[in-house]
N, CA, C and O of each residue as an XYZ file, in Angstrom:
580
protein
N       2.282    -73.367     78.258
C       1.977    -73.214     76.857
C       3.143    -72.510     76.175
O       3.457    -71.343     76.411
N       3.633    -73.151     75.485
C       4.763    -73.020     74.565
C       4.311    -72.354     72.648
O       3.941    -73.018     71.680
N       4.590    -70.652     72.786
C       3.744    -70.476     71.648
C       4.922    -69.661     70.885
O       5.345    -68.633     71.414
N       5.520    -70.157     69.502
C       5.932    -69.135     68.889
C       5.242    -67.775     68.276
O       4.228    -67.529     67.623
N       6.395    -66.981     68.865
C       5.484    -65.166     68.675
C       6.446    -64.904     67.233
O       6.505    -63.742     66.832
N       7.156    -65.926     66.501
C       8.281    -65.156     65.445
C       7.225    -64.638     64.634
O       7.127    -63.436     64.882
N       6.552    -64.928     63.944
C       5.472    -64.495     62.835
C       4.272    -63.553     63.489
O       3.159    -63.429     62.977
N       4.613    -63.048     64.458
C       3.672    -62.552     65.306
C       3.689    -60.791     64.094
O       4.691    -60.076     64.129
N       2.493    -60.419     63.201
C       2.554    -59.257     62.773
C       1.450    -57.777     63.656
O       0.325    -57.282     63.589
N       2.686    -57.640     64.378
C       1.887    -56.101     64.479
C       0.960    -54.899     64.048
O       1.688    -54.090     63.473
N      -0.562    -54.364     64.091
C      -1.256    -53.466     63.252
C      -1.506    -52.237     64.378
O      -1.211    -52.375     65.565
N      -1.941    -51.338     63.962
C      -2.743    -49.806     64.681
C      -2.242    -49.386     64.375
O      -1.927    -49.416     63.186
N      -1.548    -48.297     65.671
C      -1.752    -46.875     65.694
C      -0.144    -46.835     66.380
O       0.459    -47.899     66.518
N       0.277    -45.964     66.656
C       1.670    -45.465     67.364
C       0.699    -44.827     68.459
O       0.317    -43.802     67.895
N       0.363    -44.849     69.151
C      -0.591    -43.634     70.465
C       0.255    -43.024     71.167
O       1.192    -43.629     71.687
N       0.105    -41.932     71.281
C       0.692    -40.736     71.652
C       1.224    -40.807     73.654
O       1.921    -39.938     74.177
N       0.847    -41.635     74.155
C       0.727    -42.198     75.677
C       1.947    -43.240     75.424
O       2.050    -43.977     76.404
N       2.622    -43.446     74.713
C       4.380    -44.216     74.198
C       4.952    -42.789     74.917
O       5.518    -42.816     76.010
N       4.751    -41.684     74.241
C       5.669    -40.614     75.058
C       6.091    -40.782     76.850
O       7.133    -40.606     77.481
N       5.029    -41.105     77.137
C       4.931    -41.450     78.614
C       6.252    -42.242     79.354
O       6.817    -41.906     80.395
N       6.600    -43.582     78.336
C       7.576    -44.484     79.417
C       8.767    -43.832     79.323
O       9.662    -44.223     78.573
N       8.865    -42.766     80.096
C      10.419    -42.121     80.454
C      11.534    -42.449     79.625
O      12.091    -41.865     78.695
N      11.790    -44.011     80.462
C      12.457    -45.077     80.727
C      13.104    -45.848     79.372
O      14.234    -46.279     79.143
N      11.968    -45.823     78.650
C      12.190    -46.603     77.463
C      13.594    -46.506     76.622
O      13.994    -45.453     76.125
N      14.222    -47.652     76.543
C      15.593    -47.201     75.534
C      15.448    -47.874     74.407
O      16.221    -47.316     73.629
N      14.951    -48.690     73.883
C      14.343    -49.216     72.650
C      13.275    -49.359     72.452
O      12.521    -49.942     73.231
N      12.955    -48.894     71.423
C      10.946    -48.993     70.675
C      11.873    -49.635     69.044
O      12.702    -49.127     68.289
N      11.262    -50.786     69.097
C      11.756    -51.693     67.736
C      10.675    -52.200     67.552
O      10.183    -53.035     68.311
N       9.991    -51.647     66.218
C       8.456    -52.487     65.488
C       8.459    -52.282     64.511
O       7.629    -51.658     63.850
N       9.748    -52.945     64.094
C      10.034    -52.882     62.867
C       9.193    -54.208     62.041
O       8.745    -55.162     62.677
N       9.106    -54.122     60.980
C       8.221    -55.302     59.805
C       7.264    -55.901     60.488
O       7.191    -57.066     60.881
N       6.106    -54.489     60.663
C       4.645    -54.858     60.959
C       3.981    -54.530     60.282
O       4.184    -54.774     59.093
N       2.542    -53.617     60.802
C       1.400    -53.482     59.978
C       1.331    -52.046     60.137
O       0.780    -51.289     59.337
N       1.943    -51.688     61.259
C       1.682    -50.153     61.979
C       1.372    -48.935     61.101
O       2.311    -48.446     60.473
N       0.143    -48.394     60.992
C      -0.121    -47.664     60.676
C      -0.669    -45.918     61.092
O      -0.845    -45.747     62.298
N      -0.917    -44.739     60.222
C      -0.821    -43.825     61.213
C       0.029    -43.009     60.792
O       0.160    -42.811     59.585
N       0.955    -42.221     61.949
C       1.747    -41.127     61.941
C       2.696    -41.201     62.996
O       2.433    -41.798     64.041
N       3.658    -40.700     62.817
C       4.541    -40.815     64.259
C       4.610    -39.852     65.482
O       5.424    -38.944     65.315
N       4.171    -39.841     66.269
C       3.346    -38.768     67.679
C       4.648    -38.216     67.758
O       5.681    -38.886     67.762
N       4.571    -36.811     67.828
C       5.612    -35.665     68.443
C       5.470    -36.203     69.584
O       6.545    -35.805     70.033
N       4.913    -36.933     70.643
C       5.374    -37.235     71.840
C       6.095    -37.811     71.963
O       6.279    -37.930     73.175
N       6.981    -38.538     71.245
C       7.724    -39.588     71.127
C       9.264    -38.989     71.525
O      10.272    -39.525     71.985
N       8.982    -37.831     71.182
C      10.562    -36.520     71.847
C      10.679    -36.484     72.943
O      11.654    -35.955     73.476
N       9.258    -37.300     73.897
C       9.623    -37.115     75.402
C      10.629    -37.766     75.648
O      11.460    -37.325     76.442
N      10.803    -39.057     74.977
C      11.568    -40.134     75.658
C      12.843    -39.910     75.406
O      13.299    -39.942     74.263
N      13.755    -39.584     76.785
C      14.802    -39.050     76.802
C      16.249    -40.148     77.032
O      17.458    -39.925     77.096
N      15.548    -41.191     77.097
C      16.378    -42.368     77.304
C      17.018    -43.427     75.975
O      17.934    -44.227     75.786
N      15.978    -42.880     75.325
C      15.799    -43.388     73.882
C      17.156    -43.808     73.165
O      18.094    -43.012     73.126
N      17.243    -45.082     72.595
C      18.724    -45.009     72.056
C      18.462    -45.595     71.163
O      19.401    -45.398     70.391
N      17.348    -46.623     70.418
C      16.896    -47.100     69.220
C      15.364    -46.811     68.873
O      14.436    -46.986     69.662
N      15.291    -46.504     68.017
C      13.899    -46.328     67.550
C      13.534    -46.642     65.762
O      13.577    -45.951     64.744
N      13.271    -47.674     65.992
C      13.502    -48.547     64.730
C      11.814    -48.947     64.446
O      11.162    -49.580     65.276
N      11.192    -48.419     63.016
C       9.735    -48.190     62.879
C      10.063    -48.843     61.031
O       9.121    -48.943     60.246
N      11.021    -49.086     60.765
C      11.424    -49.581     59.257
C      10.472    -50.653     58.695
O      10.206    -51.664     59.344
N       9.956    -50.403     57.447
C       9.386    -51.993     56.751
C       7.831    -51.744     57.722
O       7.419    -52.702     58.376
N       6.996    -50.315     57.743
C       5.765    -50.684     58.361
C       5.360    -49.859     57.211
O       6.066    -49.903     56.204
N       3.672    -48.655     57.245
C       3.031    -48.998     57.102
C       2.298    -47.446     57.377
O       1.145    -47.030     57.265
N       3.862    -46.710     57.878
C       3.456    -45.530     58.783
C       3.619    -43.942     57.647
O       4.591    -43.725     56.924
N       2.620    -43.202     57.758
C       2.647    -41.825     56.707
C       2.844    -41.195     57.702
O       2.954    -41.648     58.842
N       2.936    -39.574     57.204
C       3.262    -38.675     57.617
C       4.169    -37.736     57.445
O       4.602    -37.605     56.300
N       4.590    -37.016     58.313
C       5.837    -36.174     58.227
C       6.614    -36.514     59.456
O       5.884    -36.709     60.428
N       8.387    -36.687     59.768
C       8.735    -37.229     60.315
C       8.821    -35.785     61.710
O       9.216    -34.685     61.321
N       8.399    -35.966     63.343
C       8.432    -34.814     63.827
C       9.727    -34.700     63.953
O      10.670    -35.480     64.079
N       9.468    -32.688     63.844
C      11.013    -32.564     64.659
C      10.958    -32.608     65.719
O      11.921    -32.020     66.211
N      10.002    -33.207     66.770
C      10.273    -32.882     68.293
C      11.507    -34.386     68.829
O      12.059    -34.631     69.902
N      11.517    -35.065     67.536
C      12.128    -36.342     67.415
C      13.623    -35.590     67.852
O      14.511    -36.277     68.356
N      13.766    -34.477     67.669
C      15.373    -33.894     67.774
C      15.910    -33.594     68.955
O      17.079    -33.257     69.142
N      14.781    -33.751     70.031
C      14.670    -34.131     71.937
C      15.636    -35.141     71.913
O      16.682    -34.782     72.454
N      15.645    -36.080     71.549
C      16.005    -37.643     71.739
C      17.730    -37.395     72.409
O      18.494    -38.243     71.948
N      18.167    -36.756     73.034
C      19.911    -36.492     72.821
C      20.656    -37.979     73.066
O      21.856    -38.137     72.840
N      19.792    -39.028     73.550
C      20.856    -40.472     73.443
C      20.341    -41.076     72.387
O      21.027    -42.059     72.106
N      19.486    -40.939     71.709
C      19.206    -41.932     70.077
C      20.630    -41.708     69.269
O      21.288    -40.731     68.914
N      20.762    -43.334     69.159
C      21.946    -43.843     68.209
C      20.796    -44.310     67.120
O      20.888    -43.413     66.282
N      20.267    -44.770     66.883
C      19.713    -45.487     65.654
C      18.795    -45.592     65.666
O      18.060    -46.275     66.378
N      18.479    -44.433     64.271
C      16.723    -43.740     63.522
C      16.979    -44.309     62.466
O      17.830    -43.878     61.687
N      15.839    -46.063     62.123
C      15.607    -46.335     61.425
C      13.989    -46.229     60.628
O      13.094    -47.008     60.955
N      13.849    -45.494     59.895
C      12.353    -45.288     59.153
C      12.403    -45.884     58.070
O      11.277    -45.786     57.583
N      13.111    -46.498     57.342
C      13.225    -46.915     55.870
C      11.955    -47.844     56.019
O      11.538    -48.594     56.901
N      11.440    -47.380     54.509
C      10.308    -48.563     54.469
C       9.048    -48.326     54.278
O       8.231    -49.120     53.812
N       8.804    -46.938     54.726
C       7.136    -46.538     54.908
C       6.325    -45.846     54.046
O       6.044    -46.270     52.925
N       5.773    -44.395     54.676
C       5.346    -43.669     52.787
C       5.425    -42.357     53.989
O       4.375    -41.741     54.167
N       6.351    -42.043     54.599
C       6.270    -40.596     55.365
C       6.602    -39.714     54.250
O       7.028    -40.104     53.163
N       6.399    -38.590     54.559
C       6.489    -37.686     52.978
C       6.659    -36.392     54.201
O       5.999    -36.431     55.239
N       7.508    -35.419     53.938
C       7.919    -33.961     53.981
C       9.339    -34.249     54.388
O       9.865    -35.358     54.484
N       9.956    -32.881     54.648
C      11.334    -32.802     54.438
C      11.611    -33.990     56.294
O      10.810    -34.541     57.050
N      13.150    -33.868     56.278
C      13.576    -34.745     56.849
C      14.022    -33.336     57.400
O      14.379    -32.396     56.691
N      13.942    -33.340     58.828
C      14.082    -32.306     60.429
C      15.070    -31.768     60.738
O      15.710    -32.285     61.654
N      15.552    -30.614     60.151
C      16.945    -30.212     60.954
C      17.455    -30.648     62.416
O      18.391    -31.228     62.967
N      16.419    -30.095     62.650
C      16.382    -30.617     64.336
C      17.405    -32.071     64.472
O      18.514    -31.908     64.982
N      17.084    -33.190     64.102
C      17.851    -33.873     63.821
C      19.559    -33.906     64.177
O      20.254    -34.471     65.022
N      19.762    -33.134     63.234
C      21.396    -32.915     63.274
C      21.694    -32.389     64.532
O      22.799    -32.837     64.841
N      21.238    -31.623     65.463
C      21.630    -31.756     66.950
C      21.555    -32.991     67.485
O      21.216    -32.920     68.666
N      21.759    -34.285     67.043
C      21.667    -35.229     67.998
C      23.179    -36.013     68.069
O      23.469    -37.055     67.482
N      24.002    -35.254     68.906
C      25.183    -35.730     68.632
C      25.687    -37.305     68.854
O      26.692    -37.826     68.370
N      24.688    -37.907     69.732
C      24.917    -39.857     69.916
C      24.588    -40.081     68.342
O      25.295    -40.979     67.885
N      23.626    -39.455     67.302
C      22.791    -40.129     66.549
C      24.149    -41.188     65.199
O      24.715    -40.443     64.399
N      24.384    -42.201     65.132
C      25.308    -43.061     64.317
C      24.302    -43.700     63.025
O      24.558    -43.825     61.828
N      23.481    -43.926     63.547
C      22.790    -44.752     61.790
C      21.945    -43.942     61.813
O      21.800    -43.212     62.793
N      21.041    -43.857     60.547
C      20.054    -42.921     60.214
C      19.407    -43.574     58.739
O      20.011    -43.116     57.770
N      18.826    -44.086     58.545
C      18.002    -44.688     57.269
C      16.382    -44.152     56.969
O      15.325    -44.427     57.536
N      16.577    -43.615     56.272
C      15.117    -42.726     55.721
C      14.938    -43.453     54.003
O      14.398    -42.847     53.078
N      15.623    -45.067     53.881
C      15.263    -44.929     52.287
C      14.122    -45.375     52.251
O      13.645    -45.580     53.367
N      13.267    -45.689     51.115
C      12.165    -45.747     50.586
C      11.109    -45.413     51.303
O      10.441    -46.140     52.038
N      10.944    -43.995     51.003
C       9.633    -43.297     51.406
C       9.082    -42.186     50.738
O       9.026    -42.464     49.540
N       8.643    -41.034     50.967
C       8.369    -40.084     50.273
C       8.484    -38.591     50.382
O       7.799    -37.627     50.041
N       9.937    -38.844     51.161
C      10.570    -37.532     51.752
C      10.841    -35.988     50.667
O      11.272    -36.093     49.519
N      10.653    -35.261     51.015
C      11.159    -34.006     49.773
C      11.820    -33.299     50.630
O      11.825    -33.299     51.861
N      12.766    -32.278     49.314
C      13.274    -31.002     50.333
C      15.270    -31.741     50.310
O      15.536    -32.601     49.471
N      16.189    -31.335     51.119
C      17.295    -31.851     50.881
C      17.599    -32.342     52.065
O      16.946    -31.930     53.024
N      18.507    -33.193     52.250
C      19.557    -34.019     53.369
C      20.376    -33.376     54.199
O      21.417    -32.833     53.830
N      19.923    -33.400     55.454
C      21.176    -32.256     55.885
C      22.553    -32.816     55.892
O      22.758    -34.024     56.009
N      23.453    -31.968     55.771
C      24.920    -32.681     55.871
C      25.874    -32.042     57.284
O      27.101    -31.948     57.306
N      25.150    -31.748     58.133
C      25.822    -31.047     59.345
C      25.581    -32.586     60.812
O      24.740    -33.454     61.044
N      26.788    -32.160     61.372
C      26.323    -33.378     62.962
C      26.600    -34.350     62.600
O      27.642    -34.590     61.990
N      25.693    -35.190     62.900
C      26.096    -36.758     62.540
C      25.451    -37.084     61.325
O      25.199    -38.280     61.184
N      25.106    -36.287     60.373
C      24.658    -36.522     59.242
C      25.435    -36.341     58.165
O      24.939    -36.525     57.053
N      27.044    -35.877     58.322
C      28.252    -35.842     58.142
C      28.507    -37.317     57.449
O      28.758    -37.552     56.267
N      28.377    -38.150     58.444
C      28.875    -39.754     57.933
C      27.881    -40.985     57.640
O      28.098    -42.186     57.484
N      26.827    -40.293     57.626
C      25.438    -40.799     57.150
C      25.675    -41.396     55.888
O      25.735    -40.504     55.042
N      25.825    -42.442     55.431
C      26.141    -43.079     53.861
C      24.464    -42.044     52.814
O      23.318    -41.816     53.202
N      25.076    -41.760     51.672
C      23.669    -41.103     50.926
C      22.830    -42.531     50.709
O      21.640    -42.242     50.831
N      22.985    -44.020     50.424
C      22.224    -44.416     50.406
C      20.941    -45.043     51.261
O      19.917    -45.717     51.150
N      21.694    -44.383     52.102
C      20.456    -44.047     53.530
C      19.308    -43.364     53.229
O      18.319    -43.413     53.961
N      19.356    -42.729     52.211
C      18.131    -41.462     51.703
C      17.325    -41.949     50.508
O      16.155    -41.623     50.311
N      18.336    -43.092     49.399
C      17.722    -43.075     48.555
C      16.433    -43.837     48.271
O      15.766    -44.180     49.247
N      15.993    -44.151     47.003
C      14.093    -44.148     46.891
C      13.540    -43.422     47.745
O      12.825    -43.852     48.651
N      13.879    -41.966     47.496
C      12.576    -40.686     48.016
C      12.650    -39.912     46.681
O      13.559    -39.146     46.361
N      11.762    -40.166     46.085
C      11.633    -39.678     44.478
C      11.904    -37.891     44.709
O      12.659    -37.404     43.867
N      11.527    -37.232     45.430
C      11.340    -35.615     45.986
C      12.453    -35.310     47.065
O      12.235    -34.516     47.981
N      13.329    -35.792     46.959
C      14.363    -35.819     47.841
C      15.548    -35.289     47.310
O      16.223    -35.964     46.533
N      15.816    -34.366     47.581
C      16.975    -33.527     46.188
C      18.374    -33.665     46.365
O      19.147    -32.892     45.799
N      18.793    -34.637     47.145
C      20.212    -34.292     47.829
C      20.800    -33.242     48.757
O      20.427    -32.162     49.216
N      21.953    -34.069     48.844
C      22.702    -32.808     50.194
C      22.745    -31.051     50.004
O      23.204    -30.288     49.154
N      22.160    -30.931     51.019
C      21.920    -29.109     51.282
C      23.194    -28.880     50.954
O      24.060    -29.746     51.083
N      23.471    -27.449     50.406
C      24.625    -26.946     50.035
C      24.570    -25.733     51.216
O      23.813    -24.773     51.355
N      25.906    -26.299     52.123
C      25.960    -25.299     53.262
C      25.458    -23.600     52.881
O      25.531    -23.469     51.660
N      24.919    -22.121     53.645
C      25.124    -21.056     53.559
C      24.428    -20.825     52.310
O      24.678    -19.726     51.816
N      23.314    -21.839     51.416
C      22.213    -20.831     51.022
C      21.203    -20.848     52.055
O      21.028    -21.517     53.073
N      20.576    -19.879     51.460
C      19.624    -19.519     52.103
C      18.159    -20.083     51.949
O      17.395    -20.161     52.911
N      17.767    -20.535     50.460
C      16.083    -21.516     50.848
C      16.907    -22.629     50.633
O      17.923    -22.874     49.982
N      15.492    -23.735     52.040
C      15.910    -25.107     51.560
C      14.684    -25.423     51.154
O      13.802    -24.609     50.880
N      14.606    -26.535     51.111
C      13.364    -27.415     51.190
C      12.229    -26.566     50.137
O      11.043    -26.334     50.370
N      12.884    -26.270     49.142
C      11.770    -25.200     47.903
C      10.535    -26.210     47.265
O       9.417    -25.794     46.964
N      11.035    -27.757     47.117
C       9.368    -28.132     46.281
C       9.520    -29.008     47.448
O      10.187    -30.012     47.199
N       8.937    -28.878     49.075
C       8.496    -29.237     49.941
C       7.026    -28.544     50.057
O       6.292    -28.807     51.010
């Protein structure tokens, strides 16, 4: 049986038991239905080098335990309705090369340290509450977070 899966659209949950496959070096579910939140377990996976969730379906706040990941090259979220600041944590991820957080509902500012250095800004934009790049050595960030 010969079945095309191209139009195949994905729905649920992200479940927290994804933390589990060690192993995993790509999680790509991107332009589904997926709905939910994104499980802090997801920092287990230490193998991780894409994690691409863009064009779903998914709220929340993005975790920082996501800042585990030390081989993720490419955090794509653009697309969803996650809302709170975007994770310092983050910027310790020295593999991390793409990074797309646009259209969602992020607040608070962009870090500009690590690999968030060469992060294009229109990676960030459509987050209406999203204030732009942190200005190194003050002291509050993230004030209408």
């Amino acid at each position: 049986m010969n079945r095309d899966l191209g139009n195949l659209n994905l729905s649920g949950h992200l479940v927290p038991e994804l933390g589990k496959l060690e192993h995993l070096q790509y999680l790509e579910l991107y332009k589904n239905n997926i709905q939910g939140t994104i499980p802090s377990e997801l920092g287990s996976l230490k193998s991780l080098i894409s994690l691409d969730l863009y064009k779903n379906n998914i709220s929340g706040t993005i975790p920082p335990a996501l800042g585990k990941l030390k081989s993720l090259v490419f955090l794509r979220l653009n697309g969803n309705r996650l809302t709170g600041p975007i994770p310092r944590e983050l910027a310790g991820i020295s593999s991390l090369k793409v990074v797309d957080v646009s259209s969602n509902d992020l607040c608070g500012t962009i870090p500009t340290s690590g690999p968030f250095e060469h992060i294009p800004l229109s990676n960030f934009e459509k987050n209406p509450r999203l204030e732009g790049p942190e200005l190194q050595g003050l002291a509050v960030y993230d004030t209408n977070c």
